[in-house]
C-alpha positions in Angstrom: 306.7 9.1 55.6 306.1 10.1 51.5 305.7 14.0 51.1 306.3 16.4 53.9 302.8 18.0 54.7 301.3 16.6 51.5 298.5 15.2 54.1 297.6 18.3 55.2 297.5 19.5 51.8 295.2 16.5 50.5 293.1 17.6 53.4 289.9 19.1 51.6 289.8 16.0 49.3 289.3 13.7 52.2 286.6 11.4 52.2 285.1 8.8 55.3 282.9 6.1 54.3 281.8 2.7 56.6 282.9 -0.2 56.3 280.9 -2.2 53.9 282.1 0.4 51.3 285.1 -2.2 51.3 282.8 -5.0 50.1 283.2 -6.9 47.1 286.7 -4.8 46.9 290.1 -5.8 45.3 292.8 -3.9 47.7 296.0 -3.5 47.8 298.1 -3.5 51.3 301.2 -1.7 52.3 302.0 -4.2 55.2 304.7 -1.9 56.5 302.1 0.7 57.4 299.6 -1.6 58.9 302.4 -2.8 61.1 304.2 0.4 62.4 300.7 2.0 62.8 299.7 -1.5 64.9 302.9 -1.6 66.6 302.9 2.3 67.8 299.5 1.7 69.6 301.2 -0.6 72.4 305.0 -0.6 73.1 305.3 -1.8 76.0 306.9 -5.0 77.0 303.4 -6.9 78.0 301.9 -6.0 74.4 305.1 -7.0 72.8 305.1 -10.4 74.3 301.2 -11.2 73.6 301.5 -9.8 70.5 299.0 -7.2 70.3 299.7 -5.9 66.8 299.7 -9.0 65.6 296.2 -9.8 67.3 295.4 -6.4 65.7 296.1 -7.5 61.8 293.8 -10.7 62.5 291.3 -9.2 63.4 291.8 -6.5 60.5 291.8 -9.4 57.6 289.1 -11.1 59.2 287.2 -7.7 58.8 287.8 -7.9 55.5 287.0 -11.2 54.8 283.4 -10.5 56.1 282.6 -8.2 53.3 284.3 -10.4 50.8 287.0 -8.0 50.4 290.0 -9.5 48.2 293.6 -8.7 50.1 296.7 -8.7 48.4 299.5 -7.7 50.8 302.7 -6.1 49.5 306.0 -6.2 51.7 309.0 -3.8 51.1 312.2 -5.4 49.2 315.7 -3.5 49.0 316.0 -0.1 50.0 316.4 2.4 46.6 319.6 3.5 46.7 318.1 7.1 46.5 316.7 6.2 49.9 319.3 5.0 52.3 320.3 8.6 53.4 317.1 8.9 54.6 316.9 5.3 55.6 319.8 6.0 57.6 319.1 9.0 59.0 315.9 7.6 60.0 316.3 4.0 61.3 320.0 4.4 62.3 322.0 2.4 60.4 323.1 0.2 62.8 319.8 -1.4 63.3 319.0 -2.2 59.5 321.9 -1.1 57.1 325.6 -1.7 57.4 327.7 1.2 56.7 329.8 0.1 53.6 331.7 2.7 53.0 329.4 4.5 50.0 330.2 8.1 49.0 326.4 9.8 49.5 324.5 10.1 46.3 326.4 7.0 45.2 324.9 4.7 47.1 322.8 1.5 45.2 319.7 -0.3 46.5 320.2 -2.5 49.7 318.6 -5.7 50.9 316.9 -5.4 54.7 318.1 -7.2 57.3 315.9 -9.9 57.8 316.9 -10.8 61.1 316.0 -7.3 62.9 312.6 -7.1 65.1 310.5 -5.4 62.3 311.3 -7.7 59.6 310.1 -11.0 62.2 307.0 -8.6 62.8 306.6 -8.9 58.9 307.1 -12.4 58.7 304.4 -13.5 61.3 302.2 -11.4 59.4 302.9 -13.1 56.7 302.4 -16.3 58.3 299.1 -15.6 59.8 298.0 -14.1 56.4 298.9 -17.3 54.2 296.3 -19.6 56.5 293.9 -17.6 55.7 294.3 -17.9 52.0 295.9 -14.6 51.1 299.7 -14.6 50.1 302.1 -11.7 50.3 303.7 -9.6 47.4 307.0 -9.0 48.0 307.7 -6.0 46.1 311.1 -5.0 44.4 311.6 -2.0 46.4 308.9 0.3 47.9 306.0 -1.6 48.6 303.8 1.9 48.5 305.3 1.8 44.5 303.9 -1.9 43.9 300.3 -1.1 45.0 300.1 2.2 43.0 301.7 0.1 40.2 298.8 -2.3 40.3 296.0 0.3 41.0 297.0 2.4 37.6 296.3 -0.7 36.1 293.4 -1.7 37.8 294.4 -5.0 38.9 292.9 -3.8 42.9 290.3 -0.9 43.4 292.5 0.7 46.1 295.3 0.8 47.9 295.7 1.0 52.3 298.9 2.8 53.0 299.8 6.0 55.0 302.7 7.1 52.8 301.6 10.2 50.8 304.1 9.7 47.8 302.1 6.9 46.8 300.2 8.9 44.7 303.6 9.9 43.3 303.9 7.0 42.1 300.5 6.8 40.3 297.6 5.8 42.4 293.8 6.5 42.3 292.9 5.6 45.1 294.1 5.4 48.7 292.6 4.6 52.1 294.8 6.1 54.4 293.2 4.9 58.1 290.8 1.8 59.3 288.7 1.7 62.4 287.2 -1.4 63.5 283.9 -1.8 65.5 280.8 0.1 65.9 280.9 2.8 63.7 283.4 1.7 61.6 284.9 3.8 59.0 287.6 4.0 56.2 289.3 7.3 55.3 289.5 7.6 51.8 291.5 10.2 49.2 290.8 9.7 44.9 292.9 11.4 42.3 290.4 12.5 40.5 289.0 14.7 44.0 292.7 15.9 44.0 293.0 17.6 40.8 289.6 19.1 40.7 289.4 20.8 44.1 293.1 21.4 44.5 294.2 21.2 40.8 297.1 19.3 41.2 298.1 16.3 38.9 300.3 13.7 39.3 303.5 15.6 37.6 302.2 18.3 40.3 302.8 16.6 43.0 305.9 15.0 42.5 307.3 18.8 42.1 306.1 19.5 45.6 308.2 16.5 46.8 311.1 18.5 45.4 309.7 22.1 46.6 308.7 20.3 50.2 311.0 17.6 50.7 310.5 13.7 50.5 312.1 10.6 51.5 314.7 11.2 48.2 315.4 15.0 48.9 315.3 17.5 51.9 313.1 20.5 49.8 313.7 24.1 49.5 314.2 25.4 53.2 311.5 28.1 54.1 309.3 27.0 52.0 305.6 26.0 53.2 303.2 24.1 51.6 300.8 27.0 50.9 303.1 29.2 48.7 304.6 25.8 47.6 301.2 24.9 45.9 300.8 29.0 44.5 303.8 28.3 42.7 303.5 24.7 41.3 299.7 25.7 40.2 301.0 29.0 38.4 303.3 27.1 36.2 300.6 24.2 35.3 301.0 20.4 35.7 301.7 19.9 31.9 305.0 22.3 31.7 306.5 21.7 35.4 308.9 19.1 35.7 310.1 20.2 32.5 311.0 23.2 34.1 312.0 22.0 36.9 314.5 19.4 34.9 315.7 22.5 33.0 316.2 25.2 35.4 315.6 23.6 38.9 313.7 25.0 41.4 315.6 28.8 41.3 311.9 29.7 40.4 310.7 29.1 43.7 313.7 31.2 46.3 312.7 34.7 46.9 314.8 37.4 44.8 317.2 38.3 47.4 320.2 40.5 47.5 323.2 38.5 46.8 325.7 39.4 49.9 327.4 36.2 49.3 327.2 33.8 45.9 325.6 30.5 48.1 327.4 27.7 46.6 324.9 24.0 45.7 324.8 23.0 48.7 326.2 19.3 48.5 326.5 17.7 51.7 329.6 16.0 52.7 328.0 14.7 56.0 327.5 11.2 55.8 323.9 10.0 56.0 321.8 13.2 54.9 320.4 14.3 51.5 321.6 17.2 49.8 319.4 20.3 49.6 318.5 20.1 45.1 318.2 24.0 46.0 319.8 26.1 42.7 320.0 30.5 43.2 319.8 32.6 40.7 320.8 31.9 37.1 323.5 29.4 38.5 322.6 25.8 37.5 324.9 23.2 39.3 325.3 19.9 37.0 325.2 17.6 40.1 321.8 19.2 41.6 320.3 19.0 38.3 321.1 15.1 37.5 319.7 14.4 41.3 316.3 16.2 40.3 316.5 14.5 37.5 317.0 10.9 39.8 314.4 12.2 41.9 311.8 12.5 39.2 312.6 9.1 37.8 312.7 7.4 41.3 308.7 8.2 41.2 307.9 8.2 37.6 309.3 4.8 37.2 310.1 3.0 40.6 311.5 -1.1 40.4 308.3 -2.7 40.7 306.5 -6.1 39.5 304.9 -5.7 36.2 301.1 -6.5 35.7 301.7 -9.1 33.7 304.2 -11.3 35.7 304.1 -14.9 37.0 304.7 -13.1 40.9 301.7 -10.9 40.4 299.3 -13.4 39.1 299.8 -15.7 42.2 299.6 -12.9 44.2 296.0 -12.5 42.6 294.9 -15.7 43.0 292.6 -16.6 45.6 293.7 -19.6 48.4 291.5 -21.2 50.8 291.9 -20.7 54.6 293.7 -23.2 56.1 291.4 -24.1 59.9 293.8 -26.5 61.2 296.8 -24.4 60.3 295.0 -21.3 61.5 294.5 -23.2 64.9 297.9 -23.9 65.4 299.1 -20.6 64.7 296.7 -18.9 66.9 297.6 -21.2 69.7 301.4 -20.5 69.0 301.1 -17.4 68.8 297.9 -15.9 71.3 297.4 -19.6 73.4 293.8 -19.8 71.8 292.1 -23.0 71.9 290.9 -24.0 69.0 287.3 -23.5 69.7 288.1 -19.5 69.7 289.6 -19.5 66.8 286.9 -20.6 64.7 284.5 -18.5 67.1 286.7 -15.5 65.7 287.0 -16.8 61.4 284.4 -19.3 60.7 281.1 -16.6 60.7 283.2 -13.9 58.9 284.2 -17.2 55.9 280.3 -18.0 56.4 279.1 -14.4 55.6 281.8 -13.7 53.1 280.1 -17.2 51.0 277.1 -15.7 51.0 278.0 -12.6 49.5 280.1 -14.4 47.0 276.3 -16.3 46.5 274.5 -13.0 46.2 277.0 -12.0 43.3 276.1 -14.5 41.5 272.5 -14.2 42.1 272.7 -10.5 40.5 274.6 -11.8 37.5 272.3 -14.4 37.0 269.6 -12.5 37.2 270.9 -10.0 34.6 272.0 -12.7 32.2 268.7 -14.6 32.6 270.0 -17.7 34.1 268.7 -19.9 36.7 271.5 -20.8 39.2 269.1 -23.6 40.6 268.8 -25.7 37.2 267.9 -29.6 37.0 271.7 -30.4 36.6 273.1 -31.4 39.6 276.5 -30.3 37.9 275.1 -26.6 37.6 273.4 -26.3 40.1 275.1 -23.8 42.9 273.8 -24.7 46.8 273.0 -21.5 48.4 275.0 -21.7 52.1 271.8 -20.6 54.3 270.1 -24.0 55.3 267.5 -21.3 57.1 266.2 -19.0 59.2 266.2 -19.1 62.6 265.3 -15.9 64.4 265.4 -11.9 63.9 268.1 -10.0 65.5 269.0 -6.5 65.6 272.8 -5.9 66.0 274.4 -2.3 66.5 271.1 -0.7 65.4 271.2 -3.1 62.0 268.6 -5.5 61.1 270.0 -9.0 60.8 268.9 -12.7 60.9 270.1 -15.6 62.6 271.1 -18.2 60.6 272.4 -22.5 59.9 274.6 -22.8 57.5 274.9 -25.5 55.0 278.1 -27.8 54.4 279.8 -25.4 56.4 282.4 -27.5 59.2 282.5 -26.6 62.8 279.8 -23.5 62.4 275.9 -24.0 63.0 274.6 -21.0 63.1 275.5 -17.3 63.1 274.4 -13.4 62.0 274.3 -11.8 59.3 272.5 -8.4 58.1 269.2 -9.0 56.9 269.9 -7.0 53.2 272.4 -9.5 52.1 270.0 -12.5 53.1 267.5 -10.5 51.1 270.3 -10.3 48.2 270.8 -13.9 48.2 268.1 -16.0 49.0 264.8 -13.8 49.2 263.0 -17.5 49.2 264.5 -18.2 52.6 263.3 -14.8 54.1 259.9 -16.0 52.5 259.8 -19.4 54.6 260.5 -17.5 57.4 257.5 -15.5 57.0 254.9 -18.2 56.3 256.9 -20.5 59.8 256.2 -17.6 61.8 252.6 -17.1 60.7 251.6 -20.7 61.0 253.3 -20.4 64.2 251.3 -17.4 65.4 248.2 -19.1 63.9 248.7 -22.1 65.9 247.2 -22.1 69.3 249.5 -22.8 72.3 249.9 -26.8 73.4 248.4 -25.6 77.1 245.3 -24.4 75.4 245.0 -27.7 73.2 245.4 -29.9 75.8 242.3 -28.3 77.1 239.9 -27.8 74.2 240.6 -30.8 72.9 239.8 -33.7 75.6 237.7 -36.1 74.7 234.0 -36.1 76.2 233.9 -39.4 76.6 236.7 -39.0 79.2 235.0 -35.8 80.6 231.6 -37.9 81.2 233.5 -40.5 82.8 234.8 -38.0 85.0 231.6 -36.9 86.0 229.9 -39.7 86.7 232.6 -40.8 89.0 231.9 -37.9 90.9 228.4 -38.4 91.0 228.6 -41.8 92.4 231.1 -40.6 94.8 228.3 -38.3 96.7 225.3 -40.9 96.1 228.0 -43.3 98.1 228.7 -40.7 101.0 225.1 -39.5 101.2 224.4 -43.4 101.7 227.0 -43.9 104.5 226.2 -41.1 106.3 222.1 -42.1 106.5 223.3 -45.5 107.6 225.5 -44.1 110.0 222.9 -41.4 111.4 220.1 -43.9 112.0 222.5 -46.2 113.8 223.5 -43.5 115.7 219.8 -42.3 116.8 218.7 -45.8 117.6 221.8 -46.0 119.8 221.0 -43.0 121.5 217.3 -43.9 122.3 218.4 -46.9 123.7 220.6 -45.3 126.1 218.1 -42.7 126.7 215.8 -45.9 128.1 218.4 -47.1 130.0 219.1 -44.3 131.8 215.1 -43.0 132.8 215.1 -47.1 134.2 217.8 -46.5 136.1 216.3 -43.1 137.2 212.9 -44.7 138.6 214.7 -47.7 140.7 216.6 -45.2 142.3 214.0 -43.3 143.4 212.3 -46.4 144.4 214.6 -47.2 146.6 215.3 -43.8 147.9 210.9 -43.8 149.5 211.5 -47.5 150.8 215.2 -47.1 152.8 215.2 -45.7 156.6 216.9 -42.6 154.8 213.3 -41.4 154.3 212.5 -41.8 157.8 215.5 -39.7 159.0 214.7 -36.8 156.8 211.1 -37.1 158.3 212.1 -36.8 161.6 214.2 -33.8 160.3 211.5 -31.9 158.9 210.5 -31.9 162.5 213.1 -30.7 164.1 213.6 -28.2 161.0 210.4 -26.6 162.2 210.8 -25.8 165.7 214.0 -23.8 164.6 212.1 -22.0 161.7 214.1 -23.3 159.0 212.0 -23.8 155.3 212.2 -27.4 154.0 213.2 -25.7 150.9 216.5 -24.9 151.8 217.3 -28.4 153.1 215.3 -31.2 151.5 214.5 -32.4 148.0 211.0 -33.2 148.2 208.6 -31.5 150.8 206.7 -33.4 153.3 202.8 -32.8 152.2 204.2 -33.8 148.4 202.3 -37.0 146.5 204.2 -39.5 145.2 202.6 -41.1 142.6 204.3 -44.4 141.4 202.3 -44.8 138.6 203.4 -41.3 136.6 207.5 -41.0 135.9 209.9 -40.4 138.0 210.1 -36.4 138.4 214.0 -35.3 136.9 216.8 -35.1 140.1 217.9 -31.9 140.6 221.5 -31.2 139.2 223.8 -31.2 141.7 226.3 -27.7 142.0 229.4 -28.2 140.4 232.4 -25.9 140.2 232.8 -24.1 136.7 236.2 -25.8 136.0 234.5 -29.1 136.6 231.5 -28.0 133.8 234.7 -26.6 131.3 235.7 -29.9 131.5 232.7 -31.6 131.2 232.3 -29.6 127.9 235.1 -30.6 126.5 234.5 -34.2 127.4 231.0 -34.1 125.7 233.3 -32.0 122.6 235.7 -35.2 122.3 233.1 -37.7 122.4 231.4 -36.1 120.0 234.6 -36.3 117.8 235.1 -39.8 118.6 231.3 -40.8 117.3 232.3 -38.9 114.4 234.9 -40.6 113.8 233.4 -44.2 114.7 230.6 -43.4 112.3 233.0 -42.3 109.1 234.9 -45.6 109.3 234.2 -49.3 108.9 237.2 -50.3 110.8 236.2 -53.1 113.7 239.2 -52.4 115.6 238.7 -48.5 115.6 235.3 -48.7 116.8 236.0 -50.8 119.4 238.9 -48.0 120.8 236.4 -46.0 120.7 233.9 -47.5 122.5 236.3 -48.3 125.4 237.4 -44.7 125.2 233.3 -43.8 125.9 233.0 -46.1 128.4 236.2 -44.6 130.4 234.8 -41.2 130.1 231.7 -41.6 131.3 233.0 -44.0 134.8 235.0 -41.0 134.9 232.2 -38.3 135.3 230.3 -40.9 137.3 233.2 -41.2 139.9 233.5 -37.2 140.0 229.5 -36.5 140.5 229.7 -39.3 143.5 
């Protein structure tokens, strides 16, 4: 919790930046804080058993690993014995602490139990944390206390807890929430914002922990945070715990009249912190040695020092372990393998290349060539190339393949770091796509450049093509008109030795006799008889054309379409060279035309 309404006091101090403010950072992380604050977004049973706050903190450090952001988590050790009041009023004691029998404001510093369902949250943390190359602090006591510890000494640039009284305990800077995703943001508060807008210090604060109430005392009652500040600023940061060690905090109750002398109120309810409250000139011993515990609980809390073989493992950097990792996530969230390193390998990817990019800018300001002869020297740069542009959440970026890189090909990545790290590669991928754009497309080619020996070939072929159809079809035409002047002769033969024989039969006679008979009943020869009876016949000159006989109009429809389909057929008997086809078709003629002969009779 830290500092009753010390948040709302930091308020006009507070700061949001995006994410990649975080990059290149050394921070510090309370890992109690990022796991009650994960943990309080789902409780239900379903989120408990898939672990949702734990899939939360993954995705958190992989975040962070993106931006090439060093992590050094801090877990909570033993309770301060100034605490467990508090720690028992809070958590219950059955649930963490044993009663043992302790007289309050006696009590010593007590180890967690490790077997209670926060501390195996911790410990899969923790688990999930050291695959991924980043082990765990575990602090002395507060683990707020260690990170401000190593932020005064600027061993980490910052420090992710939601506890105010870390800056009690002396730290600079303190990201206080995360957001993930588009839009993402850290909120921020410095110490050096703090005492300029506000003008509150360090010794400041810690005497409105005592005014206000903290987790090691319950405050002055009545008092608010506003007048709290009047008063704490009117004395001034370099005289105020001196005063308050001295005379206690009589300074800040209201001049009352005194019905009854109120006694130092020392609680003899087990469990609960005694109000360090001293009225008028009245100084109670015991109040003033638990200020006095108060202040030294966050002037000098139990801590690692910089210096120490627990911290300088802590700072070292681990790689991530992928097979491990896959295990883990499959144990834990039934991933496949293939999802995990979908989820870490791009961030590890993106994270080498800013680590490249560092060392680009350094080399560049010390004058030296990363890319030297010596194979020894010489440092790869993990973009292989460029693949394509991409624009992601409004960013620029580039698709890219990664060199020596296991189980990742390509990925994205904003186009500024590329630029950071290897401007040559954004350079080839300039001159690619302009050679590409200059470059006509294969359809086009395939066209403009055939060969014209193949394209005269071409047309030559087609040219012989007609000369041989033109050809066929004056064969076929003369053939076809000699044909059909033969038949022509056939048929005027055929004409005259029917009419011949017609004058010589005793059918001639009969129709004489007719014309007779026709004439005493006044009927014209016209009407009745092909030839008249004073007509010539001359044998010598043709044979005059037969009139057609009538015929029905079905009978001349069909007769059309007769004439239609043998018109076809010597179409198609004069396209063709095929014996057998011409022959069909010759009998089909034939049939035809003893067909139209047997309907005319």
């Amino acid at each position: 919790m830290g500092v009753k309404y010390l948040w709302d006091v930091l308020e006009p101090c507070k700061k949001t930046f995006p994410l990649d403010h975080l990059q290149n950072k050394r921070v510090c992380v309370d890992l109690s804080c990022w796991m009650v604050e994960l943990h309080k977004v789902n409780k239900s049973y379903c989120a408990t058993k898939e672990k949702v706050y734990l899939r939360g903190f993954f995705h958190r450090l992989r975040a962070l690993i993106a931006l090439n952001c060093s992590i050094i988590l801090v877990s909570d050790g033993a309770i301060p014995g100034i605490k467990v009041p508090t720690y028992r009023r809070r958590l219950k004691a059955r649930f963490e602490v044993a009663d043992d029998g302790v007289e309050p404001g006696k009590e010593t510093s007590l180890k967690r139990n490790m077997g209670s369902e926060f501390s195996c949250i911790i410990k899969e943390a923790k688990v999930i944390a050291s695959t991924l190359g980043i082990l765990c602090l575990d602090g002395i006591e507060e683990a707020e206390a260690q990170c401000a510890l190593l932020n005064s000494e600027s061993l980490c640039d910052a420090c992710f807890s939601s506890d105010s009284d870390i800056f009690l305990f002396g730290a600079k800077t303190v990201y206080r929430e995360i957001c993930l995703g588009e839009g993402g943001y850290v909120v921020c508060y410095e110490m050096d914002d703090i005492k300029k807008k506000l003008g509150l210090g360090r010794n400041s604060l810690i005497a409105l922990a005592l005014l206000l109430g903290s987790d090691y005392s319950q405050g002055v009652r009545g008092l608010r945070q506003v007048k709290a500040c009047e008063i704490v600023r009117s004395i001034g940061e370099n005289i105020i715990l001196e005063k308050v060690v001295s005379e206690g905090l009589a300074f800040a109750e209201k001049p009352r009249k005194p019905k009854k002398q109120v006694k130092p109120s020392v609680c003899n309810k087990k469990g609960t912190l005694p109000l360090v409250v001293i009225n008028g000139k009245n100084r109670d011993p015991e109040g003033l040695e638990q200020i006095k515990q108060v202040i030294d609980a966050f002037m000098n809390p139990k801590c690692h020092q910089a210096g120490s073989t627990t911290v300088s493992r802590a700072l070292a950097e681990f790689s991530f372990q992928r097979t491990k990792l896959q295990e883990i996530c499959h144990q834990y969230f039934e991933w496949p393998p293939e999802k995990t390193d979908e989820y870490i390998l791009p961030k590890v990817a993106e994270r080498n290349l800013r680590r490249f990019a560092i060392l680009q800018s350094r080399s560049t300001e010390v004058e030296v060539n990363l890319h030297l002869d010596k194979p020894q020297m010489r440092e790869k740069c993990p973009v292989s190339e460029i693949i394509k542009t991409r624009k992601v959440q409004g960013r620029e970026c580039f698709e890219v393949s990664w060199n020596d890189l296991e189980g990742l090909e390509t990925s994205i990545v904003p186009a500024d770091l590329v630029e950071r790290a290897c401007p040559e590669k954004i350079i080839e991928f300039k001159e690619k796509m302009a050679a590409k754009k200059k470059k006509p497309k294969p359809k086009q080619k395939q066209k403009n450049t055939s060969s014209p020996t193949k394209s005269s070939s071409l047309t030559e072929l087609s040219l012989e093509l007609q000369h041989l159809t033109l050809n066929t079809t004056s064969v076929v035409t003369t053939s076809t008109l000699e044909k059909a002047g033969q038949e022509k002769e056939k048929q005027e033969n055929s004409k005259k030795h029917d009419y011949l024989c017609l004058i010589d039969s005793p059918e001639r006679e009969n129709s004489n006799n007719a014309w007779s008979e026709m004439d005493r009943f006044s009927v014209g020869p016209s009407s009745c008889s092909l030839y008249p009876e004073t007509e010539v016949i001359d044998l010598i000159s043709p044979c005059p054309e037969t009139r057609p006989p009538r015929v029905s109009r079905s009978y001349q429809e069909k007769k059309s379409h007769d004439q239609q389909l043998e018109s076809v057929i010597e179409l198609s008997d004069s396209e063709t060279d095929d014996e057998e086809h011409c022959k069909k078709a010759r009998e089909l003629r034939m049939f035809l035309q003893n067909m139209r002969k047997d309907i005319i009779l």
